[in-house]
Each structure stands twice: as structure tokens, then as C-alpha cells.
C-alpha positions in Angstrom: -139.8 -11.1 14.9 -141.0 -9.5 12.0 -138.7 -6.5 12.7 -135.9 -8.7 13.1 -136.4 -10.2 9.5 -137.0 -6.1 7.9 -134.0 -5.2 9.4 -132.0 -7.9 8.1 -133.3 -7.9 5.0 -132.6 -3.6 5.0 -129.1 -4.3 5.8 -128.2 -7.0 2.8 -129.8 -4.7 -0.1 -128.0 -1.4 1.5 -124.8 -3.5 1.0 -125.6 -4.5 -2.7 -126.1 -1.3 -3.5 -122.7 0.0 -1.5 -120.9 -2.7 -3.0 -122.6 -2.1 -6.8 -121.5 1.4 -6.4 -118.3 0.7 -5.1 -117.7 -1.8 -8.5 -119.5 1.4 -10.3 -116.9 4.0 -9.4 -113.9 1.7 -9.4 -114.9 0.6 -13.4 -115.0 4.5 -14.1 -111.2 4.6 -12.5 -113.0 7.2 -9.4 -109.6 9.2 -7.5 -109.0 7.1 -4.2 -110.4 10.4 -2.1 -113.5 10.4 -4.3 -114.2 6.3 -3.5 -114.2 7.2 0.0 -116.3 10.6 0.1 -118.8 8.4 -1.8 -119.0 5.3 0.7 -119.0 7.7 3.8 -122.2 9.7 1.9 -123.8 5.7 1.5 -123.0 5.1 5.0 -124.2 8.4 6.1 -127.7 8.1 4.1 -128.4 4.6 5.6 -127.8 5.6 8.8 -130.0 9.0 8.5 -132.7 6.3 7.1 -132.7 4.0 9.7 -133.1 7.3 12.5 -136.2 9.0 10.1 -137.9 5.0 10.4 -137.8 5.1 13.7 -138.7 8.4 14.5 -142.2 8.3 12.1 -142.5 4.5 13.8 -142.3 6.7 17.1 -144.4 9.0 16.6 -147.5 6.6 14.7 -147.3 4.8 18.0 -147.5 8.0 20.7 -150.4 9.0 18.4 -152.3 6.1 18.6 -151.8 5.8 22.6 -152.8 9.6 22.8 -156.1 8.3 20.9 -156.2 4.9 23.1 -156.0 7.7 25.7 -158.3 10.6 24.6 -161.3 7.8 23.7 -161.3 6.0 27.2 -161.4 9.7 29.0 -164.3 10.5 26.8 -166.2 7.3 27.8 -165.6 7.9 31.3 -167.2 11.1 31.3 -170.0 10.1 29.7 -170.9 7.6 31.6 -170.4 9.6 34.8 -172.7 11.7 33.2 -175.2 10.1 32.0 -175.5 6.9 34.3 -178.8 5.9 32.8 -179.6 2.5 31.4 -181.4 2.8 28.3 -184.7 0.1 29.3 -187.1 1.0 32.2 -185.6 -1.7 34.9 -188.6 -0.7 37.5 -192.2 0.3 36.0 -194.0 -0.3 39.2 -194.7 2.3 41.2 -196.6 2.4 44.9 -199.0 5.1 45.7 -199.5 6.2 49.3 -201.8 3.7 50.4 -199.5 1.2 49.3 -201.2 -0.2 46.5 -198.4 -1.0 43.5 -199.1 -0.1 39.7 -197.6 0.0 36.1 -197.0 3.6 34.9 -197.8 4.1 31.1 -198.4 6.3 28.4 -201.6 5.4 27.5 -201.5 5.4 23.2 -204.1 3.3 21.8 -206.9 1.1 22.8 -210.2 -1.5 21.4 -213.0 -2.3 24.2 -210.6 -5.8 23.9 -206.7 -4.4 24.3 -205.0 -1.6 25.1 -201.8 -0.5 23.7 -199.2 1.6 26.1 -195.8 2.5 26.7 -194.5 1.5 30.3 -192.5 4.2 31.9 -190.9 5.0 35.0 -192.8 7.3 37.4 -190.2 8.2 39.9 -191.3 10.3 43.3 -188.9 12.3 44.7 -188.3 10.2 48.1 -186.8 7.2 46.1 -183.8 8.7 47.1 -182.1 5.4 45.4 -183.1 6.2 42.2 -182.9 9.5 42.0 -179.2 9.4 42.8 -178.8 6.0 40.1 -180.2 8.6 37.3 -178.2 11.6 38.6 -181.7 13.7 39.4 -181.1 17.5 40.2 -184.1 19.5 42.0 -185.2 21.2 38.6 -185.9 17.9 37.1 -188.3 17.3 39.7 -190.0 20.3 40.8 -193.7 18.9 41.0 -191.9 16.0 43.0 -191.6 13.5 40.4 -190.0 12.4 37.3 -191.1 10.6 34.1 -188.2 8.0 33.1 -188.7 6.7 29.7 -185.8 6.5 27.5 -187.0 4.4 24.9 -190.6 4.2 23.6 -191.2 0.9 23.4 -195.7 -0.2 23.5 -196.8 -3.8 25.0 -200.4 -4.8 24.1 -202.6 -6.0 27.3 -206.0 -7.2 27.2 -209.2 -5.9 28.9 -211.6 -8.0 29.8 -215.4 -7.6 31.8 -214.2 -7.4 35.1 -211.5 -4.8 34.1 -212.4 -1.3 36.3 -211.3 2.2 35.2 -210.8 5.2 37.4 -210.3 8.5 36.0 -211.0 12.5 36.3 -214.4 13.8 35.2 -212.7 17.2 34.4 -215.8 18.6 32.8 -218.7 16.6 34.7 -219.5 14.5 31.4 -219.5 11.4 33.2 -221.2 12.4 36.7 -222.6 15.9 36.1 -220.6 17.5 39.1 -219.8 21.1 38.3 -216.0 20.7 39.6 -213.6 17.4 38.7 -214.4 14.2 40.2 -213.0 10.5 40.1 -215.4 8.2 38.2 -215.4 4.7 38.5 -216.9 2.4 35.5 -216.6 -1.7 34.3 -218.0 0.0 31.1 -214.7 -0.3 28.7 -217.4 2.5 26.4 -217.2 5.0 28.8 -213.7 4.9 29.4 -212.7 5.3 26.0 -215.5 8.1 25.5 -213.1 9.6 28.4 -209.8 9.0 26.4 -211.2 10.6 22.8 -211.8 13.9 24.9 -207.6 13.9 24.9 -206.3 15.5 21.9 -205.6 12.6 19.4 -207.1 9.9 21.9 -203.5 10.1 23.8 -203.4 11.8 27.2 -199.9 13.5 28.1 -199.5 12.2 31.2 -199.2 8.3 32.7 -201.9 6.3 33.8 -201.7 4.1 36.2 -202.1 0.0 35.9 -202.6 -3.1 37.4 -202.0 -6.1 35.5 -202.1 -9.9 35.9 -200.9 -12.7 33.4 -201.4 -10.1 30.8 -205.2 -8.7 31.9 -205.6 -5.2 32.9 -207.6 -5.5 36.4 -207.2 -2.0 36.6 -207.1 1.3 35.5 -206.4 4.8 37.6 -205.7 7.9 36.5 -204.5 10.5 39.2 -204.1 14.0 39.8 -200.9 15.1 38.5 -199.1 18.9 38.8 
């Protein structure tokens, strides 16, 4: 509609000015042959007007359908490509006996709370997964993969009856010349374990079991 209404409106001012010009030459007593070589030139340069609107109206609209175009191709790649969600959508993770955990970067902790960021530990025969996040064999060549695409740390509580299993790498806890598992209710000991870490923060998961909030338990495994 509001092309309809330009184009009308175009029209009625190209014929005031044909018809002012017209008035023009006739008051200045223009030859006959001149008059006319004058309104085929008006006639001519409204016409080439019109054809140069149209074409630039063209040729703003097959750009911005080439962009339309060019932007939903891009998308579409990327998401083939990288088919990750960006929030963990399964932390648990069951070890071979069966027994289900929380996997977490362990970064803080008072003999009260501990502070960690839940990840995704991801073995290589959760064949269901693996293809969801588009794994290839070097991601995974100790057999697992670490998903965590956003560090984001919950707070649980400890409390007397939590238990902690870790490595005794260096025999501190149960004088054994080679690493053992050590099992303590002792919150002390366990963080006497974590300060040995550079920075208190160990580089790879721990693995937890929580209810209403409570850490019942704490393991930390062997990992390549």
C-alpha cells in the first residue's frame, strides 16, 4: 500500500514539473521542435528514474536474502558441529560395582562445607553420550572424558558421619611404601590430604555421594 501511495504521489509532482516547464518554454516563445525535444528528454528522465528505483530496490532486497541466507548456513554448521549443551545435564556417574556418584572438581573446603564444581565424567562405553557430544577416539584416549563447559561451584555440607576415600601417594596417612586407598570420618585428615595438591585444588575429579545436600561420601580413584 505504501508503494501504491509513492508512486502516485511520484507521478503528480513529475507532471508539475513537465507542465511548469512546458508554461517555462512556451513564456520564452521555445521553436515548436525545441518544446518537443524538451518533453521527450522529461519523459525520458522519469522513466530512466523509475528503472534506477527499482533496480537499487532489487538489489537491497537479493542482499538482504543472501544475508538471511549466509546466517542460517552458518548456524547450521555450528550446531552440527558443536552439538553440546552448555550445562552438565548428567553429573552422576556409575563405577563398576555399580555404585552411582557426583563427579567434581574439588576447589575449596572448611571441616563444615565443601565447595566444588560438578562435571561430567564420561567413560568411553556410554556410547549415547559420546555420540550426543560428537566424541572422536583422541578425546578419549585414557577411556574417558571430562565434560564441563561452564564452571559453575555448589556448596555441600559435611557432617560426622561423612567418610572420605582417597590415595595415600606418599604413605603419609598409612606409612605403606607404595600408594594405598585410606579411609577416614576424620574431615582433618582429609583436608591434610587436599593441602598436599598444589593450591589445595587437585586436577582431577573426585567422586561424591550426596543426600539432601550432605556429602555421605567421598572417593577419589585412580585415574590415567
Amino acid at each position: 500500500m505504501n508503494m501504491l501511495i509513492s508512486d502516485h504521489e511520484e507521478e503528480k509532482i513529475d507532471k508539475l514539473i513537465r507542465k511548469a516547464l512546458k508554461e517555462k518554454a512556451e513564456d520564452i516563445n521555445v521553436p515548436d521542435g525545441l518544446k518537443e525535444e524538451i518533453d521527450k528528454k522529461i519523459g525520458r528522465k522519469q522513466t530512466m528514474g523509475k528503472i534506477t528505483n527499482k533496480k537499487t530496490g532489487i538489489y537491497i532486497l537479493a542482499g538482504i536474502i543472501l544475508i538471511a541466507i549466509i546466517i542460517a548456513i552458518t548456524v547450521i554448521t555450528i550446531g552440527k558441529k558443536n552439538p553440546q549443551s552448555s550445562e552438565v545435564s548428567n553429573p552422576t556417574f556409575a563405577d563398576e560395582d555399580g555404585k552411582v556418584y557426583v563427579a567434581a572438581f574439588l576447589k575449596g573446603m572448611t571441616e563444615s562445607t565443601i565447595t566444588v564444581d560438578v562435571v561430567e565424567f564420561i567413560t568411553d562405553d556410554n556410547e549415547e553420550k559420546v555420540k550426543k557430544l560428537n566424541l572422536m577416539e583422541d578425546d578419549m584416549t585414557d577411556g574417558y572424558y571430562i565434560y564441563n563447559p561452564d564452571e559453575k561451584t555448589v556448596v555441600w555440607e559435611l557432617d560426622k558421619q561423612t567418610v572420605y576415600t582417597f590415595i595415600d601417594w606418599n604413605g603419609d596417612f598409612t606409612g605403606s611404601e607404595y600408594p594405598e586407598e585410606y579411609t577416614t570420618a576424620q574431615v582433618q585428615e582429609f583436608i591434610k590430604y587436599i593441602e598436599t595438591y598444589d593450591n589445595a585444588a587437585p586436577g582431577m575429579p573426585f567422586f561424591f555421594q550426596v543426600e539432601d545436600g550432605v556429602v555421605r561420601f567421598v572417593l577419589e580413584k585412580v585415574i590415567a
